[in-house]
C-alpha positions as CSV (number, residue, x, y, z in Angstrom):
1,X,-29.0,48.1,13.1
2,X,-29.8,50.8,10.7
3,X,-30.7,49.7,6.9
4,X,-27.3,51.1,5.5
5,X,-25.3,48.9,8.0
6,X,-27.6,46.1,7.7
7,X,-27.0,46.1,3.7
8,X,-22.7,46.4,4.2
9,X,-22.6,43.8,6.5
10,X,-25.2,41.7,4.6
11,X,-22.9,42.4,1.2
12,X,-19.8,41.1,3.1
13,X,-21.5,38.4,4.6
14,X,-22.9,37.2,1.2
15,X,-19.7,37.5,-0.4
16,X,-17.3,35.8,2.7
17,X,-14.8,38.4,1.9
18,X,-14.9,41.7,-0.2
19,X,-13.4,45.1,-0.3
20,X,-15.2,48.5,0.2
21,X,-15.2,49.2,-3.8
22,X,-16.8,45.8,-4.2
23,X,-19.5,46.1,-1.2
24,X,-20.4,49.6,-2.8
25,X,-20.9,47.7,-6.3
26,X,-23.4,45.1,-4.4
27,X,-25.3,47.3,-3.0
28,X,-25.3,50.7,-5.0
29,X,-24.2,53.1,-2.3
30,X,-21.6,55.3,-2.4
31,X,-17.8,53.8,-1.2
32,X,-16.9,56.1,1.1
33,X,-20.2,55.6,3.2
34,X,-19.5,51.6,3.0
35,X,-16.0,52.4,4.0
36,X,-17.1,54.7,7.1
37,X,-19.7,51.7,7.6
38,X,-16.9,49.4,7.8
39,X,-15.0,51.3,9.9
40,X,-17.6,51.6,12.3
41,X,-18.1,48.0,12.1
42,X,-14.8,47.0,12.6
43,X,-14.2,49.0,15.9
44,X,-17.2,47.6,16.8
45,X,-15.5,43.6,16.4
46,X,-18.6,43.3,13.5
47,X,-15.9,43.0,10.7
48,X,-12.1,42.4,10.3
49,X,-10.2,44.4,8.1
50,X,-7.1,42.1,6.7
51,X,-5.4,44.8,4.6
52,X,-8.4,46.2,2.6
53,X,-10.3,42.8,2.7
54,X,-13.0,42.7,4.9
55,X,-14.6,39.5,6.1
56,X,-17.3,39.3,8.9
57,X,-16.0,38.0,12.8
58,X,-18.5,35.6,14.6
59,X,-20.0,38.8,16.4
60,X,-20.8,40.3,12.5
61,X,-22.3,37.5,11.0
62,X,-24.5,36.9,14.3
63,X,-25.7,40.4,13.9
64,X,-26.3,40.0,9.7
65,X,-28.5,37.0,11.3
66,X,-30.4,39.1,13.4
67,X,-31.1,41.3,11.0
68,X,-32.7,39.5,8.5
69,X,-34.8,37.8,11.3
70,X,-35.6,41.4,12.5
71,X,-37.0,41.9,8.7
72,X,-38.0,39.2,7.4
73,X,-39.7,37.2,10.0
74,X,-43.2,37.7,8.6
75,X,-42.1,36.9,4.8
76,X,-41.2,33.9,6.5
77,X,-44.6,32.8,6.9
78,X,-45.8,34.3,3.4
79,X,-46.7,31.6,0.9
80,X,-46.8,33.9,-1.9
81,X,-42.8,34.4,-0.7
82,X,-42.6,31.0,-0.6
83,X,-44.0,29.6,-3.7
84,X,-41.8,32.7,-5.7
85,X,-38.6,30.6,-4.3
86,X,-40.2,27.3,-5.4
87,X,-40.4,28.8,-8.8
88,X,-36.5,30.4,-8.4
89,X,-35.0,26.9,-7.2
90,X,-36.5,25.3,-10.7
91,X,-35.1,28.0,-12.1
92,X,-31.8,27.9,-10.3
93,X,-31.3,23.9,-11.3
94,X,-31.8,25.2,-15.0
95,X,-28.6,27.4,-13.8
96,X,-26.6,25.4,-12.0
97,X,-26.8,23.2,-15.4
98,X,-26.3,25.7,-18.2
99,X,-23.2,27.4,-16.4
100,X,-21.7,23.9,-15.9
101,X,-22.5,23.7,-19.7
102,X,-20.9,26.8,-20.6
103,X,-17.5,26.4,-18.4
104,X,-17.1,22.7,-20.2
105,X,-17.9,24.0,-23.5
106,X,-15.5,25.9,-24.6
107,X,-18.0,29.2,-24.7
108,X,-20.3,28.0,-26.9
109,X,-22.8,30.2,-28.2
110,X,-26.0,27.9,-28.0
111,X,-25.3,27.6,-24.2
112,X,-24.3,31.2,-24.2
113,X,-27.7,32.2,-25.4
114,X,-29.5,29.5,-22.8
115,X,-27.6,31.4,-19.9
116,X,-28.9,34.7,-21.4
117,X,-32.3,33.6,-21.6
118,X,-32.4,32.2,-18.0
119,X,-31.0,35.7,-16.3
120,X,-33.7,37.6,-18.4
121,X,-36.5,34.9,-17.1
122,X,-34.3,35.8,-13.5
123,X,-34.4,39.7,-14.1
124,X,-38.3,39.4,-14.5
125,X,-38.8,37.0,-11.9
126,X,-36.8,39.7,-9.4
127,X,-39.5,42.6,-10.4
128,X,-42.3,40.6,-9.0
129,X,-40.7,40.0,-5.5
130,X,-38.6,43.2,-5.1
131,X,-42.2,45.2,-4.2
132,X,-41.8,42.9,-1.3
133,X,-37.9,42.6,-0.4
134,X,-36.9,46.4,-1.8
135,X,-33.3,45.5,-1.7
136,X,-34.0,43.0,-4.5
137,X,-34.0,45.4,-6.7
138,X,-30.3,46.0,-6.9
139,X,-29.8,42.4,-8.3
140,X,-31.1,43.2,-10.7
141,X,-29.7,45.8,-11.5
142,X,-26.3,44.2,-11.1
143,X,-27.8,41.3,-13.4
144,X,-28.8,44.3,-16.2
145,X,-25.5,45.5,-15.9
146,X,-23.4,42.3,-16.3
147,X,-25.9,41.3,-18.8
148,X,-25.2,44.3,-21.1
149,X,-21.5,43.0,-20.9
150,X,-21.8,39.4,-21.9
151,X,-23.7,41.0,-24.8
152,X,-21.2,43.1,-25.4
153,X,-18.8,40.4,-25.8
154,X,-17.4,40.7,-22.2
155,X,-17.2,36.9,-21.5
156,X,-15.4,37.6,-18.7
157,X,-18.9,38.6,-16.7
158,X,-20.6,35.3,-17.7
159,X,-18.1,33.4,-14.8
160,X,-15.3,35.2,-13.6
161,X,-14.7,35.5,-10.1
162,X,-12.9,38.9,-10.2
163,X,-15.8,40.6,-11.6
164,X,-19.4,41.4,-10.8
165,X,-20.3,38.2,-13.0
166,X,-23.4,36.4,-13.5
167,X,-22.3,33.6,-11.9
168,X,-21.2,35.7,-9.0
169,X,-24.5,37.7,-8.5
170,X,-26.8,34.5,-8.4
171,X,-25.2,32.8,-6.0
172,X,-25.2,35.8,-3.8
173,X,-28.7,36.0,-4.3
174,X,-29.1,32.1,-3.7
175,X,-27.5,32.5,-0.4
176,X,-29.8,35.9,0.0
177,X,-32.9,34.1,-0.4
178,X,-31.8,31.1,1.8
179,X,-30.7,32.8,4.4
180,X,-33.9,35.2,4.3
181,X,-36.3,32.6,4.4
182,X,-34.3,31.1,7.2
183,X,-33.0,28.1,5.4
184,X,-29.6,26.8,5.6
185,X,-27.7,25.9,2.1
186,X,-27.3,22.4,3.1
187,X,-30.9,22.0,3.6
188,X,-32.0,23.7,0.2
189,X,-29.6,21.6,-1.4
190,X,-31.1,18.3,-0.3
191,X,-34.4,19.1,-1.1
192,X,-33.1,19.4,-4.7
């Protein structure tokens, strides 16, 4: 599988469902090449279309699998990989906290500015590792753009689940990282 198809299905597979508009937003290429990916994909029984929706078969998600194994078996084995994730699931509990804080809060400023400060510390921490996983780069990206909207008074992009929000993006990276290192959710979860 060619990097261009690898990074639609992967989009679609980290999102469970998505459109062509959104895929191309994930991953910075151009829509109509996601949509003649997904085409391809689909008449190859990788993805089902349901009306502009697209959502990965059995046969697609086995093949997103592959894929990161085909790429990422060595960082597998890397400690320096390996102790960066340490460092992101601290970070990611700080997370999982502050944007509980903010949805029960009322959008209070204080935890606002918290959130803020743990995307930048994200942001940062994604520089370092993206020399390694390339693709890592277009988080954050997507993290500098949402960012610039929450600043801007977008509130919208701090949670919302129509959006390319903050709270969106990390746990698509969460389940990027998991799935790279070849770690099921359930198992990251207990360790924390």
């Amino acid at each position: 599988m060619n990097e261009e198809t690898f990074e639609v299905l992967n989009a679609v597979y980290l999102r469970k469902i998505a459109t062509a508009d959104v895929v191309g937003e994930c991953t910075g290429r151009d829509a109509d090449a996601v949509r003649a990916v997904l085409s391809e994909q689909s008449a190859a029984g990788n993805v089902e279309d349901l009306g502009g929706q697209f959502v990965l078969s059995e046969d697609g998600i086995r093949s997103v699998l592959e894929g990161y194994e085909e790429r990422y078996a060595s960082l597998r084995e890397d400690d320096t990989v390996e102790d960066w994730y340490q460092r992101f699931e601290t970070l990611n509990a700080q997370f999982l906290q502050t944007i509980s804080a903010w949805q029960t809060s009322g959008e209070d400023e204080g935890v606002l500015d918290k959130l803020l400060k743990l995307i930048n510390r994200q942001i940062r921490a994604l520089n370092t590792i993206s020399p390694s996983i390339a693709r890592y780069a277009r988080y954050e990206e997507r993290f500098t753009q949402s960012l610039e909207l929450v600043e801007a008074g977008k509130n919208d992009f701090v949670c919302g689940m129509t959006v390319d929000s903050l709270h969106n993006i990390w746990f698509e990276f969460h389940e990027d990282i998991l799935t790279l290192l070849g770690r099921p959710r359930l198992d990251a979860e207990a360790d924390h």
